[in-house]
C-alpha positions as CSV (number, residue, x, y, z in Angstrom):
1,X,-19.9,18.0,10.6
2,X,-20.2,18.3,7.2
3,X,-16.7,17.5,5.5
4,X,-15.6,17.2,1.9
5,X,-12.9,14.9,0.6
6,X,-11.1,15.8,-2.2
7,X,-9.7,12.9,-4.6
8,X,-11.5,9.1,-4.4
9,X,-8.7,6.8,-4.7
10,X,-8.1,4.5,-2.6
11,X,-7.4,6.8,0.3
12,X,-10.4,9.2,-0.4
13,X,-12.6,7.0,-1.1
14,X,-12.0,4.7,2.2
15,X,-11.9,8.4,4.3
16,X,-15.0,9.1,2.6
17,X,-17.4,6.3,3.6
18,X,-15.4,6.0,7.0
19,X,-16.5,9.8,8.0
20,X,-20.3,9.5,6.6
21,X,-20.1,6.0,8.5
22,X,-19.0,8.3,12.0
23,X,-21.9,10.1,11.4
24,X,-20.3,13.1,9.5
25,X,-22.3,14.9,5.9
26,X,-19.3,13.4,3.5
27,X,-19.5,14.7,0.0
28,X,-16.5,12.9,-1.8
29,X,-15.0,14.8,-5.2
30,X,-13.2,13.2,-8.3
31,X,-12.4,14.2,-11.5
32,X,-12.9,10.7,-12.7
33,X,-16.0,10.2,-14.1
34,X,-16.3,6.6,-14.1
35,X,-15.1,6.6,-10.4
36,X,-17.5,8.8,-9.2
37,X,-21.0,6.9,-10.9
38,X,-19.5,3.6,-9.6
39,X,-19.0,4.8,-5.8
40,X,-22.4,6.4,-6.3
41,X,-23.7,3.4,-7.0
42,X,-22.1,1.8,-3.4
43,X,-18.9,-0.3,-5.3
44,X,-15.8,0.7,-4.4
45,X,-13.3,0.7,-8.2
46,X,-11.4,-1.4,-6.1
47,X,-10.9,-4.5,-4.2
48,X,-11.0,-3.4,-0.4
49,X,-12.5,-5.8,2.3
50,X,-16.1,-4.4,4.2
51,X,-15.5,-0.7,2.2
52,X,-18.4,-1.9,-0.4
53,X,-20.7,-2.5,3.0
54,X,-20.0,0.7,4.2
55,X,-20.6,2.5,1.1
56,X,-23.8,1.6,0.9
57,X,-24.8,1.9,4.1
58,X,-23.7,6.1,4.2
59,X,-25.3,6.0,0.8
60,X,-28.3,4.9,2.4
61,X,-28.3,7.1,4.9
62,X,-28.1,10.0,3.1
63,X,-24.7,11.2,4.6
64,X,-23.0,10.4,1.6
65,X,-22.6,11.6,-1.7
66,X,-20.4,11.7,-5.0
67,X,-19.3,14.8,-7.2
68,X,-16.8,15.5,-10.2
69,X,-17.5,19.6,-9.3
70,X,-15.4,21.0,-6.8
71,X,-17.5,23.8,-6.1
72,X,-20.3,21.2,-4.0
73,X,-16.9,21.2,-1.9
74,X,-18.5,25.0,-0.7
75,X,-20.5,24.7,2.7
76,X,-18.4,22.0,4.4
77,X,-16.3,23.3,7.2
78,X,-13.3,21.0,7.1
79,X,-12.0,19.3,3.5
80,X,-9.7,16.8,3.4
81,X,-7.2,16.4,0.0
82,X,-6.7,12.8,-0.3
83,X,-5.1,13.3,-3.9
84,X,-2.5,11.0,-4.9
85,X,1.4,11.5,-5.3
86,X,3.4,9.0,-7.4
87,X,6.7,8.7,-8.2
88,X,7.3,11.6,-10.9
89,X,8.4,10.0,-14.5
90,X,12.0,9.5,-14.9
91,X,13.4,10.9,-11.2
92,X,12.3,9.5,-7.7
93,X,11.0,12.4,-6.7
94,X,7.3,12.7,-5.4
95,X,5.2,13.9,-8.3
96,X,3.1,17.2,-6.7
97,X,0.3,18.2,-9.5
98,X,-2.2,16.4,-7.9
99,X,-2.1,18.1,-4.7
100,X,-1.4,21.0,-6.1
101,X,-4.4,21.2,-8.8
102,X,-6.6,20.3,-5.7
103,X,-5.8,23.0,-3.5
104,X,-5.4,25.6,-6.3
105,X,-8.7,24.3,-7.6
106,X,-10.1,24.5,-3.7
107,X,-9.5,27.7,-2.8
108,X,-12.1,29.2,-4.6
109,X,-14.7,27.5,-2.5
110,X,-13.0,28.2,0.9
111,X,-14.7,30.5,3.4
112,X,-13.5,31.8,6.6
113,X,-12.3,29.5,9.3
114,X,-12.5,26.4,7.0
115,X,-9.6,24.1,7.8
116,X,-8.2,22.1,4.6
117,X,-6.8,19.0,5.7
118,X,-3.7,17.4,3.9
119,X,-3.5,13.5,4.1
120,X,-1.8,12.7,1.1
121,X,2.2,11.6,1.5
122,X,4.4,14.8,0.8
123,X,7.6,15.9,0.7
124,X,8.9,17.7,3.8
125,X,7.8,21.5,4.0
126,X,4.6,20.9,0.8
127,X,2.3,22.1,4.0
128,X,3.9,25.5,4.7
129,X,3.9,26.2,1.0
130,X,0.1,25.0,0.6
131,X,-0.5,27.1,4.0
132,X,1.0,30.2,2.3
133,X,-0.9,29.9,-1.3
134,X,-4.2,29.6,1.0
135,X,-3.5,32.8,2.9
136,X,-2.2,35.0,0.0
137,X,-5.7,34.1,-1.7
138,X,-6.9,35.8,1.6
139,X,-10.2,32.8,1.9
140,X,-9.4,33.5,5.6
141,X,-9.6,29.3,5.9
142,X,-6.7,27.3,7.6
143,X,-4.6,24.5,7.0
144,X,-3.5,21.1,8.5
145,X,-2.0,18.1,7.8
146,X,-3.3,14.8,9.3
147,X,-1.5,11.7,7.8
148,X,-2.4,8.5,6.8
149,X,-1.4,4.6,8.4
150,X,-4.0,2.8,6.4
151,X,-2.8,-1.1,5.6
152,X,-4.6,-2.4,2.3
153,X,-6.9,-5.0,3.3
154,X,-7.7,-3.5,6.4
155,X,-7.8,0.1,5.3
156,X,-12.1,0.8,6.9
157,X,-10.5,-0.7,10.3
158,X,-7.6,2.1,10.1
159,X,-9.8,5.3,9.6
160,X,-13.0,4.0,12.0
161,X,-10.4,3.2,14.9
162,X,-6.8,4.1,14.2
163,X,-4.2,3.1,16.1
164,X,-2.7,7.0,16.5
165,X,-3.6,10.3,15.4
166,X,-1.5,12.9,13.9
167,X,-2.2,16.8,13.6
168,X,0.3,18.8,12.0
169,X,-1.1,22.6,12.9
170,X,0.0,26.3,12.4
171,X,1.7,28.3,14.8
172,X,0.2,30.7,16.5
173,X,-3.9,31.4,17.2
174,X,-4.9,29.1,14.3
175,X,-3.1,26.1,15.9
176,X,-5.6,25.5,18.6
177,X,-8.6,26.1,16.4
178,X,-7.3,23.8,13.7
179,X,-7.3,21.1,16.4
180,X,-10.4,22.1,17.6
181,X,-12.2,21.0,14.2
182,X,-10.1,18.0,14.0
183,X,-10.9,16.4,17.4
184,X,-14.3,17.6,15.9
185,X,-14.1,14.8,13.2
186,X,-12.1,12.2,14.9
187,X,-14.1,12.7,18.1
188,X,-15.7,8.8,18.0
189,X,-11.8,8.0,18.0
190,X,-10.3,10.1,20.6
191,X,-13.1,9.2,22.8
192,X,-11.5,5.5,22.6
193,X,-8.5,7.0,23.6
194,X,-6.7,6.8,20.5
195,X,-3.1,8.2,20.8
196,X,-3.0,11.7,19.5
197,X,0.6,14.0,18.5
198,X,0.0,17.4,17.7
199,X,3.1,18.9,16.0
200,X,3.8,21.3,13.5
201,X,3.7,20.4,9.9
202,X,6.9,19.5,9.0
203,X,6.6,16.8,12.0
204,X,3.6,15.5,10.6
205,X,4.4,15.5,7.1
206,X,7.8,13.3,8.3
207,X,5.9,10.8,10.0
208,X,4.4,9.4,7.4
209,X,7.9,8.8,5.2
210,X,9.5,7.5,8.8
211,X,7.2,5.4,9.3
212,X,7.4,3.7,5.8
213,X,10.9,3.6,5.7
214,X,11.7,2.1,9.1
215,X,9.5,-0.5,8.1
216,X,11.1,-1.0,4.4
217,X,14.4,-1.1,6.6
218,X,13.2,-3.9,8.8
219,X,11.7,-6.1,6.0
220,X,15.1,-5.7,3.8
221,X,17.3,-6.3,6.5
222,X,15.6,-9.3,7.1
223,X,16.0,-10.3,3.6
224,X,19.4,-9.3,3.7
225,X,19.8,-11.8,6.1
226,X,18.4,-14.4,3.7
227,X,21.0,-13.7,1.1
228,X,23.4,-14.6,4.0
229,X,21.6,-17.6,5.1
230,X,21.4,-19.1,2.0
231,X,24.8,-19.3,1.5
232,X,25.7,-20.3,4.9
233,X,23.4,-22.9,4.8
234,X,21.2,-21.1,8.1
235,X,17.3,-21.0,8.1
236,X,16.1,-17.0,8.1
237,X,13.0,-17.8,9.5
238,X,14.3,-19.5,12.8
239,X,16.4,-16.6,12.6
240,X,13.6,-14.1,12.6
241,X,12.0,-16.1,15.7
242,X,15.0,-15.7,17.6
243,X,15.9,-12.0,17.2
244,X,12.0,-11.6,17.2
245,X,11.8,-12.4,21.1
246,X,13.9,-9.3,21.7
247,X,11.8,-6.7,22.7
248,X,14.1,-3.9,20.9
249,X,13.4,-5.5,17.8
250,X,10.1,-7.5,17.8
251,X,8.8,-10.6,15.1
252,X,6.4,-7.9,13.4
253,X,7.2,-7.8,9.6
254,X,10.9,-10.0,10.0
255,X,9.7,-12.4,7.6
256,X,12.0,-12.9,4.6
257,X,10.8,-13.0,1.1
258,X,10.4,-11.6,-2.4
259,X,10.1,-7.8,-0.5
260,X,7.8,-5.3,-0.7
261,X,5.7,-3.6,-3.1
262,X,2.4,-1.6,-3.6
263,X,1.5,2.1,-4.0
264,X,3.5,3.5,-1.2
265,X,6.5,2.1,-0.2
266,X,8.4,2.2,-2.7
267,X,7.5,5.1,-4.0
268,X,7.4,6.8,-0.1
269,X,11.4,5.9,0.5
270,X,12.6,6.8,-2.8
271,X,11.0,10.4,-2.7
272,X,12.0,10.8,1.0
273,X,15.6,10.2,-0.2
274,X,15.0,12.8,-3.2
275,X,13.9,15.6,-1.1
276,X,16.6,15.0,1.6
277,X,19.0,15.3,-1.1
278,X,17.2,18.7,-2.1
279,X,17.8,19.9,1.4
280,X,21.4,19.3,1.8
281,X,20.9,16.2,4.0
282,X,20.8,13.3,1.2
283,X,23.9,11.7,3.1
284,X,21.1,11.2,6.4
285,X,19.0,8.7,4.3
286,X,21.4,7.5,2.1
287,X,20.7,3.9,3.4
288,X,17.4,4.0,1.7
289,X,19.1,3.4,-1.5
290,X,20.4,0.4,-0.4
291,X,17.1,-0.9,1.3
292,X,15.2,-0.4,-1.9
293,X,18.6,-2.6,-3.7
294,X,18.1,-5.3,-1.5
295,X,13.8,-5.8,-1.8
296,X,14.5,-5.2,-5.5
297,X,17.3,-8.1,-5.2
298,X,14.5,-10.6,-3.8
299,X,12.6,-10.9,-6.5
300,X,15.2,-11.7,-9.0
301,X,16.7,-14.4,-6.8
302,X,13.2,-15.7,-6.9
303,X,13.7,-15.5,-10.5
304,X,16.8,-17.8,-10.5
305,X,15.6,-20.0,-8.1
306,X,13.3,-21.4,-10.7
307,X,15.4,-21.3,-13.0
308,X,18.3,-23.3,-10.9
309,X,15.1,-25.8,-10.2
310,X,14.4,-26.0,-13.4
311,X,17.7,-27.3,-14.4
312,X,19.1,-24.3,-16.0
313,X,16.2,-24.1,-18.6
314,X,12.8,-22.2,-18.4
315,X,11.7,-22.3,-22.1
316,X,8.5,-23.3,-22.7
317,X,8.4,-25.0,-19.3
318,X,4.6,-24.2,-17.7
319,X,5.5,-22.0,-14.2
320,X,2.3,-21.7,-12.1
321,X,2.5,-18.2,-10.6
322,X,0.2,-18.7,-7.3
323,X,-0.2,-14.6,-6.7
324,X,-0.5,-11.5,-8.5
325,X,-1.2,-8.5,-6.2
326,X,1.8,-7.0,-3.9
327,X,-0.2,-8.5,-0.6
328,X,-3.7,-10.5,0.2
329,X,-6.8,-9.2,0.4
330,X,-6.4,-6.5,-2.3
331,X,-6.3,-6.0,-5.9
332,X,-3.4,-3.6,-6.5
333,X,-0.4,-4.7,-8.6
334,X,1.3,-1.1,-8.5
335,X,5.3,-2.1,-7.6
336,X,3.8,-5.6,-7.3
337,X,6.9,-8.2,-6.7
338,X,5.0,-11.3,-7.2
339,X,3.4,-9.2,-10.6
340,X,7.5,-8.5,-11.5
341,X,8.3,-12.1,-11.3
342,X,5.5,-13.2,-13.4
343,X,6.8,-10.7,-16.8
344,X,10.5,-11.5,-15.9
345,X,9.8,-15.7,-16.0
346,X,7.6,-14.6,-19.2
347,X,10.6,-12.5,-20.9
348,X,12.6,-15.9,-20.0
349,X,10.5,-17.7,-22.2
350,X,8.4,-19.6,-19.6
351,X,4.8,-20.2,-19.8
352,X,4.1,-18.9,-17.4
353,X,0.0,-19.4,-16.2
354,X,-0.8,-17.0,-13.2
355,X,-3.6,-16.7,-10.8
356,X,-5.1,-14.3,-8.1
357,X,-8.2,-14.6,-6.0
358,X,-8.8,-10.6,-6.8
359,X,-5.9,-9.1,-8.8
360,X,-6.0,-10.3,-12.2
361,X,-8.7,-7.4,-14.2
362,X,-5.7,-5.3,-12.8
363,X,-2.5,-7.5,-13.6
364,X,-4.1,-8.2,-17.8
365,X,-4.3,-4.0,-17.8
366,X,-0.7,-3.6,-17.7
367,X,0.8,-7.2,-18.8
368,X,-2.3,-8.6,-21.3
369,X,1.3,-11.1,-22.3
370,X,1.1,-13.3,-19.4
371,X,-1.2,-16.2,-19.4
372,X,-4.2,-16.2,-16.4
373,X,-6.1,-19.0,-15.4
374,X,-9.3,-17.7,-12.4
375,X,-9.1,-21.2,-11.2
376,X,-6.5,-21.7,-9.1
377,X,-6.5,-25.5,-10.0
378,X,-6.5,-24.6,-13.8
379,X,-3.0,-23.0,-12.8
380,X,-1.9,-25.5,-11.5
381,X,-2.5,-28.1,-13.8
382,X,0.6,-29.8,-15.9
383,X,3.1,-27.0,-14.2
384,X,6.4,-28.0,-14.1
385,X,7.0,-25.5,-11.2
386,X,4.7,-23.8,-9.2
387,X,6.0,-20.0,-7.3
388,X,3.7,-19.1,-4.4
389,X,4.4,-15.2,-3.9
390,X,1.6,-13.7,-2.3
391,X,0.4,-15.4,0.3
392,X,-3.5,-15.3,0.2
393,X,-5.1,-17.6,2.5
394,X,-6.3,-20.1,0.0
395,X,-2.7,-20.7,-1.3
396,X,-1.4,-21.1,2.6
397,X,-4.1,-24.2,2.5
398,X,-3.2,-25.4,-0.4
399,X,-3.0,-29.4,0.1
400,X,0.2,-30.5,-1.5
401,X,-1.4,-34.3,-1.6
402,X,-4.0,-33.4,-3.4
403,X,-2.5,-30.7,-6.0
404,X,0.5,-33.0,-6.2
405,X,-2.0,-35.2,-8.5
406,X,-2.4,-32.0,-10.6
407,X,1.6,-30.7,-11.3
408,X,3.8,-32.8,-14.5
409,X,6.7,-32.2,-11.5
410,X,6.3,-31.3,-7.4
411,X,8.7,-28.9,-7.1
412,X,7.5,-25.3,-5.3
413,X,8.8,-22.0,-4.6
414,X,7.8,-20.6,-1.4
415,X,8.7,-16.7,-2.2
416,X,7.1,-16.1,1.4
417,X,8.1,-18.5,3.5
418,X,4.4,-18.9,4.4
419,X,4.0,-23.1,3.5
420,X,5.5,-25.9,6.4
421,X,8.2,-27.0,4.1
422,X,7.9,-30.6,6.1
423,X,4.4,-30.6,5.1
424,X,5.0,-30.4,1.8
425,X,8.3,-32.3,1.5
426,X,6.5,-35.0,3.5
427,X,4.2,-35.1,0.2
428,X,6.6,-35.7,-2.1
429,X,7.4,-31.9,-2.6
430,X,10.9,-30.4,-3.6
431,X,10.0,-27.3,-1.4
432,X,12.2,-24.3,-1.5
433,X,12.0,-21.4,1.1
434,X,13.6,-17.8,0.6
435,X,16.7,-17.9,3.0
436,X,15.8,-21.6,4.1
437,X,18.0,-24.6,3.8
């Protein structure tokens, strides 16, 4: 088929290559310039593992191509807007221009029985209201929605075998023929016997925000729990294992911390609890509020735990900040705790030295204050303290012999509970765990 994809962020720009990779005609649209020559080129603006691979084999192939004109969207039968929606300034609220400037700007270029596919995260009932503007400009197209589940760092894995599809489709004769195209696209998927809902578009649009905030729910609870078992002198993490064997509940994502962070969830629960408050029903999700209080708790108790290990006194004392991006194996820093941590030690007066295998072009952008070393060693050296807080696999195999030669003092916070504190504390190490005696 021959699709186009409208915005290439991170989710257009993965949906992109993934497609041409299927085998589909993929023209990918931006308004970014600078985006657009370097995805041309086959490099993702962005750290994303195997997309960079993939890019230039579709490029290679000829399946793929770049545009910042909207109108070489014309010709493809189904176009996907993949556009993004941030947290509007000053509210909580999902901020709509760029979806809307898409499909305002797409419509011209629609022809009859075109299906425009929504992935981007909305608030409940955007699809109906998109649906309408397309069929009062009488283009005779159709419209969808088909949300996303990618996981940074294993984003091309995601879209090339997913582990569930979700069409949200109009009522009536359009419904089947909507799904018709889609099983189109995703037909390499479905014949793997992918999972596949088909729902209305309120449905769809609500799985996406249910799904984030179910899983922001289990993380903070589990992190409530370490504000518990810290004071009770329990360990969180054999904790986690126990409840974990329950099949009700299940280990997955019960690991206590500094929270979570990145583009979405945050962002996702907070604007799910603003539009439930503009429909009446704020009182339904009003547990979201306190969710997003307790991850944002975690990262100033990993705050004071340096400071307590410090003595009381952080001035001019060098912290070693082993992590910079919200998770491993990508680059983004958006709502980034371990980032957070970093500029509040800094504000404290610290000296603070941090260090990312991929994140660091991205954390100097927005806090050019903080001191960076590219060498992980280089960080480490002469620290005082070091604070581990996101957990990419060279930090997990850190040897705390052998770095122990390089600190002024062995003292370590774990902010993920991802080191074996006897390992380290066998080396001399004053280790200290989120939630862990």
């Amino acid at each position: 088929m021959k699709l186009s994809v409208i915005g290439c962020g991170y989710l257009g720009a993965v949906h992109a290559a993934s497609m041409a990779e299927l085998g589909h005609e993929v023209v990918g649209i931006d308004v970014d310039p600078a985006k657009i020559s370097a995805l041309s080129a086959g490099k993702a603006p962005f750290f994303e593992p195997g997309l960079d691979e993939i890019l230039q084999s579709a490029l290679a192939s000829g399946r793929l191509s770049f545009s910042n004109d909207l109108a070489d969207a014309k010709g493809a039968k189904v176009h996907f807007v993949a556009v993004g929606t941030p947290q509007r300034k000053g509210e909580n609220a999902a901020d709509m221009t760029y979806v809307n400037s898409a499909i305002d700007g797409l419509i011209p270029h629609l022809s009859a029985g075109d299906l425009v596919v929504g992935k981007s995260t909305v608030p409940v009932g955007t699809a109906a209201r998109l649906a309408q503007s397309i069929a009062d400009a009488g283009t005779g197209a159709m419209l969808a929605w088909n949300p996303e589940f990618l996981r940074e760092g294993f984003a091309v894995k995601d879209t090339i075998a997913p582990d569930r599809l979700v069409y949200g489709v109009p009522a009536g004769n359009e419904g089947p023929k909507a799904k018709a195209l889609l099983d189109e696209v995703y037909a390499t998927a479905l014949s793997n016997e992918t999972p596949l809902v088909v729902a209305d578009y309120a449905t769809a649009e609500l799985v996406k925000v249910s799904a984030n905030a179910f899983l922001a729910t289990k993380i903070s609870f589990i992190n409530a729990m370490a504000e518990i078992a810290e004071v009770a002198g329990a360990d969180v993490t054999a904790l986690a294992d126990a409840i974990g064997y329950d099949a009700r509940i299940g280990r997955r994502f019960l690991n206590a911390g500094i929270g979570f962070g990145g583009g979405c969830l945050p962002k996702d629960i907070r604007a799910f609890a603003a539009r439930a408050e503009e429909l009446g029903r704020g009182e339904s999700v009003a547990f979201l509020k306190e969710i997003d209080a307790i991850n944002l708790r975690r990262r100033q108790r990993a705050v004071d735990m340096v400071i307590e290990s410090l003595g009381g006194q952080v001035f001019q004392k060098k912290v070693a900040v082993l992590g910079l991006a919200f998770k491993p194996d990508s680059d983004d820093v958006r709502d980034s705790p371990a980032l957070d941590v970093a500029v509040q030690l800094h504000g404290l007066g610290a000296k603070v030295v941090a260090t990312d295998p991929e994140a660091i072009p991205n954390s100097i952008r927005l806090h050019p204050q903080l001191g960076f070393a590219t060498d992980t060693m280089d960080a480490l050296h002469s620290a005082d303290i070091v604070v581990l807080v996101t957990e990419w696999k060279e930090f997990r195999e850190l040897d705390p012999v052998e770095i122990g030669e390089l600190v002024k003092d062995k003292v370590i916070i774990d902010g993920r509970n991802t080191l074996d504190p006897e390992k380290w504390r066998a080396a001399g190490w004053t280790y200290r765990g989120m939630g862990r005696p």
